[in-house]
N, CA, C and O atoms as a DFTB+ gen file, in Angstrom:
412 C
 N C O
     1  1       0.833      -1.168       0.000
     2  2       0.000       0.000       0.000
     3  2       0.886       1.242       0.000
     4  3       2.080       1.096       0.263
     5  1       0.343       2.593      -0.306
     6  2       1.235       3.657      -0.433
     7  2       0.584       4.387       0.778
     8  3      -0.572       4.196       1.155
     9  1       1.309       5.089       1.236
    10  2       0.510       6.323       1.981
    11  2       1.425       7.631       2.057
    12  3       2.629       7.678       2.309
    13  1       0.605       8.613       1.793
    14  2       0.976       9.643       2.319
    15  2       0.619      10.386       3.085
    16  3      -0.574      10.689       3.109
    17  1       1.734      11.069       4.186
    18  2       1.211      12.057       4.930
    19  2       2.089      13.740       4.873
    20  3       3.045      13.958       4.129
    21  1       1.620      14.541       5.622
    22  2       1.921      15.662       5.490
    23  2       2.344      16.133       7.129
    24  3       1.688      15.687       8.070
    25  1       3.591      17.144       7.363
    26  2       3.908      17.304       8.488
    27  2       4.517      18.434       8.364
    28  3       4.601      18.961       7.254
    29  1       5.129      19.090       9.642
    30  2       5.565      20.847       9.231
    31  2       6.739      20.904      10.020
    32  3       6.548      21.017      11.231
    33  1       8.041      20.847       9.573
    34  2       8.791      21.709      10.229
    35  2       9.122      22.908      10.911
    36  3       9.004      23.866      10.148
    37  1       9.491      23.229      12.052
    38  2       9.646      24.486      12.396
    39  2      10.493      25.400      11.665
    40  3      11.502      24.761      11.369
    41  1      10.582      26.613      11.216
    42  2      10.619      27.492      10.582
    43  2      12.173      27.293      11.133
    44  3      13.059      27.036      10.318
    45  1      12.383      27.383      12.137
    46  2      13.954      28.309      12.813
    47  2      14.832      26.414      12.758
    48  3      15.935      26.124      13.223
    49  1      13.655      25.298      11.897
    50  2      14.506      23.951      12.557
    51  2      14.753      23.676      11.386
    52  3      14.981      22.473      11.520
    53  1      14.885      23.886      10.300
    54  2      14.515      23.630       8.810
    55  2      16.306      22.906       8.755
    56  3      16.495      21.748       8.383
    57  1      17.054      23.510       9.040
    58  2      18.938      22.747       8.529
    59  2      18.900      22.229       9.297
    60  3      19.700      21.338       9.010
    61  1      18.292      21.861      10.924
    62  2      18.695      21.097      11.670
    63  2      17.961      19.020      11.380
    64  3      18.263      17.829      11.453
    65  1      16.845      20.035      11.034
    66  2      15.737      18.617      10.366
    67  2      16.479      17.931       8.857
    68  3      16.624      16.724       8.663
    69  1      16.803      18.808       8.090
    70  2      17.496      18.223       6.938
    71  2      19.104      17.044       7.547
    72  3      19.557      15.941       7.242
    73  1      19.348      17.845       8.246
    74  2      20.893      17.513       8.886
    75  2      20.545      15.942       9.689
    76  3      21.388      15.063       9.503
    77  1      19.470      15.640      10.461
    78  2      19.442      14.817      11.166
    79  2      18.551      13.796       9.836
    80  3      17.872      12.996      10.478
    81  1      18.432      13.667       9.042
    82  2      17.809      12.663       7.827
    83  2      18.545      12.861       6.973
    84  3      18.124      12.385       5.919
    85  1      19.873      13.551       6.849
    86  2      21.418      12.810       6.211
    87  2      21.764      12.193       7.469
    88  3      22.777      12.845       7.721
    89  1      21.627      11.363       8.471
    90  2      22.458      10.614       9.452
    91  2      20.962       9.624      10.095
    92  3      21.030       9.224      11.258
    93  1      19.866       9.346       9.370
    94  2      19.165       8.603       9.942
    95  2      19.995       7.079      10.551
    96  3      20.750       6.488       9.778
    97  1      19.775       6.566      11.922
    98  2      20.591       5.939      12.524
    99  2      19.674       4.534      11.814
   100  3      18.457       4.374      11.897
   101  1      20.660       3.630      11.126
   102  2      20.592       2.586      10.697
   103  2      19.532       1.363      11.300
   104  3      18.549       0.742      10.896
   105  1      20.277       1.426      12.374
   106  2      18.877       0.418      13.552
   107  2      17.879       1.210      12.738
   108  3      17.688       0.479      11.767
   109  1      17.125       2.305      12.582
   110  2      16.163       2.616      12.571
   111  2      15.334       2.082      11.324
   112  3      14.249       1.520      11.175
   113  1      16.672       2.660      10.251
   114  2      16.047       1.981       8.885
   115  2      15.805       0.315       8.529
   116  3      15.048      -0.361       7.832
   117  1      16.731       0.148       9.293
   118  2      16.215      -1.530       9.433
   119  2      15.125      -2.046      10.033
   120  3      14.457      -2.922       9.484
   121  1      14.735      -1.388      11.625
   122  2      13.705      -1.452      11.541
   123  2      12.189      -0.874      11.136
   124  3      11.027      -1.091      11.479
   125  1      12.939       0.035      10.154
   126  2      11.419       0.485       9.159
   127  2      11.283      -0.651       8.071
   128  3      10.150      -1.123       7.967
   129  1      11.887      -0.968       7.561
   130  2      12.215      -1.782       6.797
   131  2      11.383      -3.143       6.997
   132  3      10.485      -3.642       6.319
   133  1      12.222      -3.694       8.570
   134  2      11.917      -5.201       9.442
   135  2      10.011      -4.972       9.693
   136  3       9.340      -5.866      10.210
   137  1       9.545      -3.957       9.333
   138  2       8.111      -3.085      10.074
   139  2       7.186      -3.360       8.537
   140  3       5.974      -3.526       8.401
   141  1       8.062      -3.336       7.705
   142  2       7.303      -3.854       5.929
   143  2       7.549      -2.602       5.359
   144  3       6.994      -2.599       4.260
   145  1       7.932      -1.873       5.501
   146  2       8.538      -0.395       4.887
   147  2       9.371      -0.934       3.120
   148  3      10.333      -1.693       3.007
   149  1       8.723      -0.347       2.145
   150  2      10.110      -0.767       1.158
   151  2      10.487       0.498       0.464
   152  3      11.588       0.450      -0.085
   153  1       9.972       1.375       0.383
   154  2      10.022       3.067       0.426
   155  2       9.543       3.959       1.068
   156  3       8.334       4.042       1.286
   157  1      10.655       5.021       1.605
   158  2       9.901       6.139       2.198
   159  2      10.387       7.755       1.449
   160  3      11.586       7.956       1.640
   161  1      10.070       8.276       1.090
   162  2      10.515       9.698       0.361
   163  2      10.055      10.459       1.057
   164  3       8.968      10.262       1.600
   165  1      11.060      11.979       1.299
   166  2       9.962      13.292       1.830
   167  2      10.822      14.377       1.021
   168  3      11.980      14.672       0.727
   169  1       9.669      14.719       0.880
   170  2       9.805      16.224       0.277
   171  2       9.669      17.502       0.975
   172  3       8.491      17.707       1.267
   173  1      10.260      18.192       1.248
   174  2       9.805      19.753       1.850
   175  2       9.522      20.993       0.565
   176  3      10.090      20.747      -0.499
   177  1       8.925      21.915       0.608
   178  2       7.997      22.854       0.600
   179  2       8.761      23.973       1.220
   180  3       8.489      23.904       0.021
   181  1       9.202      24.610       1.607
   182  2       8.811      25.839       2.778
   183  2       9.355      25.026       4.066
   184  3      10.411      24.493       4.405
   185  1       7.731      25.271       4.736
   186  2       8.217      24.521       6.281
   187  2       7.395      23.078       6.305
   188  3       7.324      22.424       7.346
   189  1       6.548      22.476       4.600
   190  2       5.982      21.911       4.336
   191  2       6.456      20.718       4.488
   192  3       7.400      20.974       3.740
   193  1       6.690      19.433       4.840
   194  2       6.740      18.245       4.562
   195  2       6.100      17.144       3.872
   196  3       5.132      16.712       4.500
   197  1       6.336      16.553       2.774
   198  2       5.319      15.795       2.365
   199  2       5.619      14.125       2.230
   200  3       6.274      13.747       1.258
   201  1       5.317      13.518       2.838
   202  2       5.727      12.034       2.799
   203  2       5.368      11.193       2.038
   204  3       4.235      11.457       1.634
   205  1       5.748      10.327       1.641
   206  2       5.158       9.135       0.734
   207  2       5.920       7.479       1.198
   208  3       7.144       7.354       1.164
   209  1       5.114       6.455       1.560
   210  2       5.953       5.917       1.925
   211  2       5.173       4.369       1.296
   212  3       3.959       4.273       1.480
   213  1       5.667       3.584       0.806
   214  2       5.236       1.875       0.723
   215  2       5.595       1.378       1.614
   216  3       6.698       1.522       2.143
   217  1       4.454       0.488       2.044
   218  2       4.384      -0.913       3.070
   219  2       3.654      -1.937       2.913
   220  3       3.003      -2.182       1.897
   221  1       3.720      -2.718       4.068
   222  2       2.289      -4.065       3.435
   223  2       1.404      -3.800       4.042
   224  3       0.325      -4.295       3.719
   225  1       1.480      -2.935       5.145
   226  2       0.284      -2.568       5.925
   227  2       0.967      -1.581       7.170
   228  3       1.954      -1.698       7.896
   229  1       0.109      -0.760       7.039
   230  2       0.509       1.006       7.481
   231  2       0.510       0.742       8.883
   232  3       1.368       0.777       9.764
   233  1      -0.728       0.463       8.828
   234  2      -0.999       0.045      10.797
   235  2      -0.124      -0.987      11.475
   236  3       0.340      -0.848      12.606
   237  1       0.032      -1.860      10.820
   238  2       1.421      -2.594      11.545
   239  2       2.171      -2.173      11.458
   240  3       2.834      -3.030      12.041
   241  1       3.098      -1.223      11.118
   242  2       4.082      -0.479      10.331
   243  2       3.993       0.033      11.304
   244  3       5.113       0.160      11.800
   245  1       2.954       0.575      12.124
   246  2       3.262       1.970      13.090
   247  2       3.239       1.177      14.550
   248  3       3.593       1.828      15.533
   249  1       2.750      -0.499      14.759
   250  2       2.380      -0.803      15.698
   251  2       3.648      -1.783      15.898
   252  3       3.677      -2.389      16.969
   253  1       4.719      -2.008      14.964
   254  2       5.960      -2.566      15.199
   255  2       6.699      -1.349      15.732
   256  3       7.237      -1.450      16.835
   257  1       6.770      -0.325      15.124
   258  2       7.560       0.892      15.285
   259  2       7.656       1.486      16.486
   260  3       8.732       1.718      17.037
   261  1       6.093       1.873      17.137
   262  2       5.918       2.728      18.189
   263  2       6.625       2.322      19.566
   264  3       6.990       3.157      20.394
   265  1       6.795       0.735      19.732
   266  2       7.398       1.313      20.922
   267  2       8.853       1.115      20.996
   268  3       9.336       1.535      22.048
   269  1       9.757       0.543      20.096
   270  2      10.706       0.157      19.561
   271  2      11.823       1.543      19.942
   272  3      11.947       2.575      19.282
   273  1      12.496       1.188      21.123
   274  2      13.691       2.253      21.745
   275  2      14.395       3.357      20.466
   276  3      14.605       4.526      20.791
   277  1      14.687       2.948      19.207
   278  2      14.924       3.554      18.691
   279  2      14.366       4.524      17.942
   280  3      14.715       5.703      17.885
   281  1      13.199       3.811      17.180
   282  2      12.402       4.883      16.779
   283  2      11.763       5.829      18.283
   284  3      11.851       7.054      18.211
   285  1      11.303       5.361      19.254
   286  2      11.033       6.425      20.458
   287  2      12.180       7.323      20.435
   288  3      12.117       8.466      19.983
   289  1      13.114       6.854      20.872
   290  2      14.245       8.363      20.525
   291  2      14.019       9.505      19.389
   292  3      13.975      10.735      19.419
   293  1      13.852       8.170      18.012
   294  2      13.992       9.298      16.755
   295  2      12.807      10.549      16.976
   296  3      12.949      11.733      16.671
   297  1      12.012      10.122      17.391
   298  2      10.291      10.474      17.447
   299  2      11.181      12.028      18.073
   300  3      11.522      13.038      17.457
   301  1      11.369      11.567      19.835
   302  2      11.363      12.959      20.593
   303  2      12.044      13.775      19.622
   304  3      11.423      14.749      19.196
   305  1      13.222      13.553      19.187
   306  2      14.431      14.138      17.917
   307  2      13.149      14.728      17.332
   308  3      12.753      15.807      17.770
   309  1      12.709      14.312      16.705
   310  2      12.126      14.795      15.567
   311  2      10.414      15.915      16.166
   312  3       9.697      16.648      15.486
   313  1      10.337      15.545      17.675
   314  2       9.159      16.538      17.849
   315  2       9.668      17.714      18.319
   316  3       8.842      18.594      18.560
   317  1      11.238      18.032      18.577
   318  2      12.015      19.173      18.864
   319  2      12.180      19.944      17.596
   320  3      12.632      21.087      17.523
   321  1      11.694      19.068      16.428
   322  2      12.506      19.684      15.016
   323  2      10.943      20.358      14.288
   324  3      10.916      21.375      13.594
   325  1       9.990      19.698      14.569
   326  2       8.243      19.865      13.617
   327  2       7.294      20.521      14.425
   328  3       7.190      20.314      15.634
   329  1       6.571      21.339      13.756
   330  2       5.088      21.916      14.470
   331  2       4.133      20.713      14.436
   332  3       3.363      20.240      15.272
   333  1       4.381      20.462      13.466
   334  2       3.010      18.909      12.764
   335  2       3.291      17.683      13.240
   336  3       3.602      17.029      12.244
   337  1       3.348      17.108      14.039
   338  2       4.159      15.785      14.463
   339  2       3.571      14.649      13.751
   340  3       2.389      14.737      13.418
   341  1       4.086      13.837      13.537
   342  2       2.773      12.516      12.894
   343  2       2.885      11.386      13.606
   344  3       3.883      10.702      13.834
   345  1       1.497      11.221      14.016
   346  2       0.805      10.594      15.696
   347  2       1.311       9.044      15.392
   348  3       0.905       8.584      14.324
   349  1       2.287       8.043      16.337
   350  2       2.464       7.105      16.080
   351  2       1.494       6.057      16.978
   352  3       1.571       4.832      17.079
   353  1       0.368       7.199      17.712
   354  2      -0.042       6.146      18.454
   355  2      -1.857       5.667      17.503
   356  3      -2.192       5.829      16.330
   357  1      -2.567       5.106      18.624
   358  2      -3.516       4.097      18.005
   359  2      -4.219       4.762      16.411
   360  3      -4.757       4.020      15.590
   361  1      -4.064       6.353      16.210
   362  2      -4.862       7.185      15.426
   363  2      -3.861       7.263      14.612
   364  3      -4.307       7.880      13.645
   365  1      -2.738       7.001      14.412
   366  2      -1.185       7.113      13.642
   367  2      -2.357       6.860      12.115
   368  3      -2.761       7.769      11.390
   369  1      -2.591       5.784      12.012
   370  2      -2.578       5.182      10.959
   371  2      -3.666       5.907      10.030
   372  3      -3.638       5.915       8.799
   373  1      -4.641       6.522      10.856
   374  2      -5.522       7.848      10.179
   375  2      -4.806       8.859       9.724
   376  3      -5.341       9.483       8.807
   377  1      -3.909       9.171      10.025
   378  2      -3.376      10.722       9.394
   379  2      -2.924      10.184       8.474
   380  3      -2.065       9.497       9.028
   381  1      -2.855       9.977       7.478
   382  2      -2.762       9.768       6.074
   383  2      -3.644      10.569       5.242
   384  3      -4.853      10.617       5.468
   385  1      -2.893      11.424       3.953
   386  2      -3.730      12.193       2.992
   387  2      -4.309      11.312       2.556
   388  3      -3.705      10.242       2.485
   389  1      -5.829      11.388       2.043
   390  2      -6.565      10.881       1.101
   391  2      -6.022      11.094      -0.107
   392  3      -5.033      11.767      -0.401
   393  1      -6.735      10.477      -0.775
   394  2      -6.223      10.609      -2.376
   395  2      -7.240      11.278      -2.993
   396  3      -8.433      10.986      -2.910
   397  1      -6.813      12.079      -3.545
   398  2      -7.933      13.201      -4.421
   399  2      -7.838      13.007      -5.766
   400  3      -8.673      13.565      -6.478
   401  1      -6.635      12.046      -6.469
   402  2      -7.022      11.867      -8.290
   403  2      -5.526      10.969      -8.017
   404  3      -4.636      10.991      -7.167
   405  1      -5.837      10.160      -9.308
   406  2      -4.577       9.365      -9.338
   407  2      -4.374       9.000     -11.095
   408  3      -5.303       8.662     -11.829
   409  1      -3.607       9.089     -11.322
   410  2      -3.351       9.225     -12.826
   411  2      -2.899       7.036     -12.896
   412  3      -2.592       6.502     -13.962
């Protein structure tokens, strides 16, 4: 399945957020990966974030992830860096954009 979501960097965190996803810590990607992950892309905008990510299933994806020591670290990291956080808990799997047209 694909999903995308949308999230916001802080204005004053914008090189610090780029800087810390050139050094995503490996454990992590493995276990995005080990979670059914086989792509994740983001794009920024402004202070825009836009995600896109493949899995086999989103909700397990977030229910392997969430409590997993490493991603919990990455998380706090990353709620020091975003206005928009994206919820890893039971509602995680709702924040996903709908799809409005698909070619």
């Amino acid at each position: 399945m694909r999903v995308a979501l949308h999230t916001r960097v802080r204005p004053d965190r914008v090189t610090a957020y780029e800087d810390a996803h050139r050094a995503v810590p490996e454990e992590l990607t493995r276990a995005i990966r080990a979670a059914g992950a086989t792509s994740w892309t983001i794009w920024r905008s402004g202070t825009d974030l836009f995600h896109v990510l493949e899995c086999e299933d989103y909700t397990r994806l977030l229910a392997a992830l969430e409590h997993l020591p490493v991603n919990v670290a990455w998380q706090a990291r990353m709620a020091e860096l975003l206005d928009v956080v994206h919820d890893y808990g039971a509602d995680g799997a709702a924040a996903g954009l709908p799809v409005v047209w698909e070619l």
